[in-house]
C-alpha positions in Angstrom: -4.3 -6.7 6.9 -4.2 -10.0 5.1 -6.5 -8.2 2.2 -4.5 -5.6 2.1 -1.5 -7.4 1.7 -2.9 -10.0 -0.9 -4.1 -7.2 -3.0 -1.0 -5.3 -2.8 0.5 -9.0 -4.1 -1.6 -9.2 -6.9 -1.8 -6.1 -8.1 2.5 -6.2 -7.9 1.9 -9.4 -9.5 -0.2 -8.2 -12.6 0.9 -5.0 -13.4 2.4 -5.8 -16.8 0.1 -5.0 -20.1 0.4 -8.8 -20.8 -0.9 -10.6 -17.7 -0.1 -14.2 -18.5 3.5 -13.0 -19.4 4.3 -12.3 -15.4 6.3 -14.8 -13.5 6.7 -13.9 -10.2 10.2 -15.0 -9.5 9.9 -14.2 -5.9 7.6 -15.0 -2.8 4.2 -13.3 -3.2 3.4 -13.6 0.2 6.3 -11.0 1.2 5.5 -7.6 1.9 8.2 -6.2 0.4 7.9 -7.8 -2.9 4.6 -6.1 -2.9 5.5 -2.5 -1.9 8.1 -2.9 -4.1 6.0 -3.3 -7.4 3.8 0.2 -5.8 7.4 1.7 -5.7 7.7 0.3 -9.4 4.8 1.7 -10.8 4.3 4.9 -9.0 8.2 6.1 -9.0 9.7 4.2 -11.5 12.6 6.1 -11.6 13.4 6.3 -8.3 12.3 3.1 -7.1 15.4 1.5 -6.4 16.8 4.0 -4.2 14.2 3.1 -1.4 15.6 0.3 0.6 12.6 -1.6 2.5 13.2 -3.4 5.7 10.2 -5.5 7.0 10.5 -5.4 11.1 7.6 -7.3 13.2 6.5 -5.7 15.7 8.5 -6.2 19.1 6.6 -8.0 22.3 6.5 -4.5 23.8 4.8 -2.8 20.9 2.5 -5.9 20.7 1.6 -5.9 24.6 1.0 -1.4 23.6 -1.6 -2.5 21.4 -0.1 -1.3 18.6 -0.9 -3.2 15.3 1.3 -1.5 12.9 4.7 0.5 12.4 6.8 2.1 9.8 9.9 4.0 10.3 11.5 6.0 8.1 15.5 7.6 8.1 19.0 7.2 7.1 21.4 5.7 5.6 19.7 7.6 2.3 16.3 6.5 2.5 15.2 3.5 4.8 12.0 2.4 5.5 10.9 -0.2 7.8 7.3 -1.2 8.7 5.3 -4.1 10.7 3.7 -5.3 7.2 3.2 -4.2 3.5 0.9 -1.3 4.3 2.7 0.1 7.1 6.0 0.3 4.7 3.5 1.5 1.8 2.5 4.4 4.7 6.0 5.3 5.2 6.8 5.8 1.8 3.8 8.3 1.4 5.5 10.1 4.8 8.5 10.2 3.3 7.3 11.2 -0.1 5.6 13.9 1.5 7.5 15.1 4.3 11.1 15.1 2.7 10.8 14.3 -1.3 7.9 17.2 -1.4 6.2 14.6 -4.0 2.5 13.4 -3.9 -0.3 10.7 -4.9 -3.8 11.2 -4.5 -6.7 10.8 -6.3 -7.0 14.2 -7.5 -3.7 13.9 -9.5 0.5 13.2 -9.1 3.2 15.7 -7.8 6.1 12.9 -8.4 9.5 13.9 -7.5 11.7 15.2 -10.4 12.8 12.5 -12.8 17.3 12.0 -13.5 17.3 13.8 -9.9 18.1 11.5 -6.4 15.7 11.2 -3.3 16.6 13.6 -0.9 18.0 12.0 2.2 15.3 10.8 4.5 14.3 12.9 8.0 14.1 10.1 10.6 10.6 9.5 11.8 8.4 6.8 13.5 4.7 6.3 13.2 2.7 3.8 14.8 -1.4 3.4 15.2 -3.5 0.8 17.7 -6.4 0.6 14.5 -6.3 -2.9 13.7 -8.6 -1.9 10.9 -8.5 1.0 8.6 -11.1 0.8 6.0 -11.6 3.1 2.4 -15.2 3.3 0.7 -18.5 3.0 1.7 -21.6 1.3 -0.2 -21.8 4.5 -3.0 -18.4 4.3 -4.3 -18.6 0.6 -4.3 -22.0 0.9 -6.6 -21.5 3.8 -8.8 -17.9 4.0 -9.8 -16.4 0.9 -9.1 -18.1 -1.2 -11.2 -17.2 0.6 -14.3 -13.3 0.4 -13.2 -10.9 -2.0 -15.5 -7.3 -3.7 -13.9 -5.0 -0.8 -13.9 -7.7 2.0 -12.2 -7.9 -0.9 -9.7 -4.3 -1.3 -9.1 -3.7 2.4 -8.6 -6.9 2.4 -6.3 -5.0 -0.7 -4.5 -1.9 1.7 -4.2 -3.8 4.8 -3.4 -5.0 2.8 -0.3 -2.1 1.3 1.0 0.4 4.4 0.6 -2.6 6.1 3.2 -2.4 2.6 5.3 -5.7 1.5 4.5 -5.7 -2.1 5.2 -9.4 -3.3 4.8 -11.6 -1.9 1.7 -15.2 -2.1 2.0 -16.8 -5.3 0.6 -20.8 -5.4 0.2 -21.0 -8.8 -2.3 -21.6 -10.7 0.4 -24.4 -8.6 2.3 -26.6 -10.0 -0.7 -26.1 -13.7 -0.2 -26.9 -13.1 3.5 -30.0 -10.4 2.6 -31.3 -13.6 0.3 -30.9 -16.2 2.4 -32.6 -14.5 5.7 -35.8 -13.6 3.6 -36.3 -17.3 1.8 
């Protein structure tokens, strides 16, 4: 959750065409600061009508196993989560569930620009995955590789909107590969 969340960070962080030219005025280390640059780039005009509310999870939830939570409801649209990927997740619910809006990586069905959000439909959502993990060793060798800052940023987004909080990593594997067979 902590990569997820420190990419989330970054990417919020570096978004602008000019990266030295970003001062982060805020604390990188808050979840919300980094949904909120996802909201900034993906729904730009529409961004600040989403109010985010980070909320821990409780001692009961925590004794349930669960490891994360969003909520999403009134007054207009609220959305509360456990950590940056589980308000990323609730976004995408809402998006989807009440805004009939969309994004994937097969293409955008945003919500019409110079309208407002619709009110949000209360729901809760909660899983006991601690880990939820995107790409396997194929993605990671043939496309990846070829990607440049902003088709990783929208990867990063793609990801946590669909509360992936772990991406597959395979750099090390080598080091370890090497060092067993010396």
């Amino acid at each position: 959750m902590q990569l997820a969340l420190a990419l989330l960070s970054y990417a919020s962080a570096h978004a602008a065409a000019d990266v030295t030219s970003v001062v982060n005025q805020t604390d990188p280390t808050d979840p919300t600061v980094a949904v909120r640059g996802l909201l900034n780039r993906l729904l730009p005009h529409h961004a600040t009508q989403i109010a985010l509310v980070l909320a821990p999870l409780t001692a009961a939830e925590t004794n349930a196993k669960l490891t994360d939570r969003f909520a999403v409801g009134p007054p207009g649209v609220t959305i509360s989560g456990s950590s940056g990927v589980a308000l990323a997740a609730g976004v995408r619910h809402y998006l989807w569930r009440d805004a009939n809006a969309s994004f994937s990586w097969w293409g955008d069905n945003p919500p019409a620009v110079g309208k407002a959000l619709p009110p949000a439909t209360p729901a809760t959502r909660s899983t006991t995955l601690k880990y939820r993990m995107a790409m396997n060793s194929c993605a990671f060798g043939y496309s990846t590789p070829y990607w440049n800052f902003k088709r990783w940023t929208r990867e990063i987004d793609l990801m946590a909107l669909r509360g992936v909080n772990v991406k597959c990593r395979l750099c090390s594997r080598y080091r370890c590969r090497y060092r067993c067979r010396r």
